[in-house]
N, C-alpha and C positions, 0 to 999 in steps of 0.2 A: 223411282219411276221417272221416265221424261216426260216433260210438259211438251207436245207439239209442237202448240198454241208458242210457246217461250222461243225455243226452236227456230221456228218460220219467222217468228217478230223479229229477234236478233241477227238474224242472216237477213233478214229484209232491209233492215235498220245501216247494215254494216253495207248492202251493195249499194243503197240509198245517200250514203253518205259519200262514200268514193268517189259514183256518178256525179257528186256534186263539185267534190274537191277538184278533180275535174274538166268541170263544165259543163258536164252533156246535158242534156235535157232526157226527162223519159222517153220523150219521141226519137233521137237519136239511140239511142241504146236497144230501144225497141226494134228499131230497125235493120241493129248491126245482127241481131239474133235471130230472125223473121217474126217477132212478135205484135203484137198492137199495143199502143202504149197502155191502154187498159190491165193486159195484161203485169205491163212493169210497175202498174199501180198498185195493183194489187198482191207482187210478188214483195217490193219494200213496204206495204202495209202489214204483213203475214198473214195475208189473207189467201194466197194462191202460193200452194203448195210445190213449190218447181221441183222436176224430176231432175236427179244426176248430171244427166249429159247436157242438161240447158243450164244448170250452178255450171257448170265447167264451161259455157259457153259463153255465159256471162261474164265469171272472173276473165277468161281467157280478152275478151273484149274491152271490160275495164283494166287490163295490164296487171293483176293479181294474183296468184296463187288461190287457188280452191278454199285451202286451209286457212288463211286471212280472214276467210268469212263465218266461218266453222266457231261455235261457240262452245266453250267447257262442258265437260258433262256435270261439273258443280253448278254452272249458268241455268241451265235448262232442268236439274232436279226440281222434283216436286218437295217444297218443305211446308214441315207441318207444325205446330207447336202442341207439344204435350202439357194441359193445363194441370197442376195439383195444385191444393187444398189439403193443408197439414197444419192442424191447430188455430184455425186461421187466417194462416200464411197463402194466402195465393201467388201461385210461382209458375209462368208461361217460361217451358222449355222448349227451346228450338230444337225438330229431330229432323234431319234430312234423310230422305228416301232416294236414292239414287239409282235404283234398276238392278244396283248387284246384289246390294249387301244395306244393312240401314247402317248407314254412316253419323256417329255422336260426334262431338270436337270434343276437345279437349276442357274447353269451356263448360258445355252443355257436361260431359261427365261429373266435373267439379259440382257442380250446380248439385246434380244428381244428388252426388256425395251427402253433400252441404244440407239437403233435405233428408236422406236417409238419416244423417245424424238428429236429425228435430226429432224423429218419427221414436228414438232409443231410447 
C-alpha cells in the first residue's frame, strides 16, 4: 500500500530543496507558476496535494525532469513489523506492503526461517 502522506512529503522535500540549491525564494517560484506562496508552502511541506500538470510545471520551472522528484515505490510503501513470541524469544519482523504484492527481503525470510526452526 502507498503512504500519501510519504508521497507528498518526499516530492515536497525534493522541489524544496532544488528551489533552494538554486536560490529562489517560495515567492519566486510561486510566481513563475501563478501560485501564492502559501500555496508552495504547503506543496514542500506535503501538505498540498499538487495535481500533474502543476508537478510538471514546477519541475519545468525549477529546470528538472518530473521523474527527479518522483520517489520509489519501496520510499513511499507502507511497512509493518510482524511481532512473534516463540519460547520467549520476541522477534520484530519487518514486512513491507507495497500495493502489489507483500514483498519479504531476503533478510526478513531468513529471519522467518530462523524462527520456524525454534518453533520444531
Amino acid at each position: 500500500m502507498i503512504v500519501d502522506g510519504k508521497l507528498y512529503k518526499i516530492i515536497g522535500e525534493r522541489i524544496a530543496a532544488k528551489r533552494k540549491e538554486l536560490g529562489m525564494t517560495q515567492d519566486d517560484l510561486a510566481h513563475s507558476v501563478g501560485l501564492l506562496r502559501t500555496s508552495i508552502t504547503n506543496i514542500e511541506a506535503g501538505r498540498q496535494k499538487a495535481p500533474l500538470h502543476l508537478l510538471f510545471r514546477l519541475c519545468t520551472n525549477l529546470g528538472i525532469e518530473l521523474v527527479s522528484i518522483m520517489p520509489s515505490n519501496k520510499q513511499v510503501a507502507q511497512n509493518h513489523t510482524l511481532s512473534l513470541d516463540i519460547d520467549g524469544t520476541k522477534e520484530d519482523v519487518p514486512v513491507t506492503v507495497n500495493g502489489l504484492k507483500d514483498d519479504v527481503s531476503d533478510d526478513t525470510h531468513k529471519t522467518i526461517e530462523e524462527l520456524m526452526q525454534k518453533i520444531k
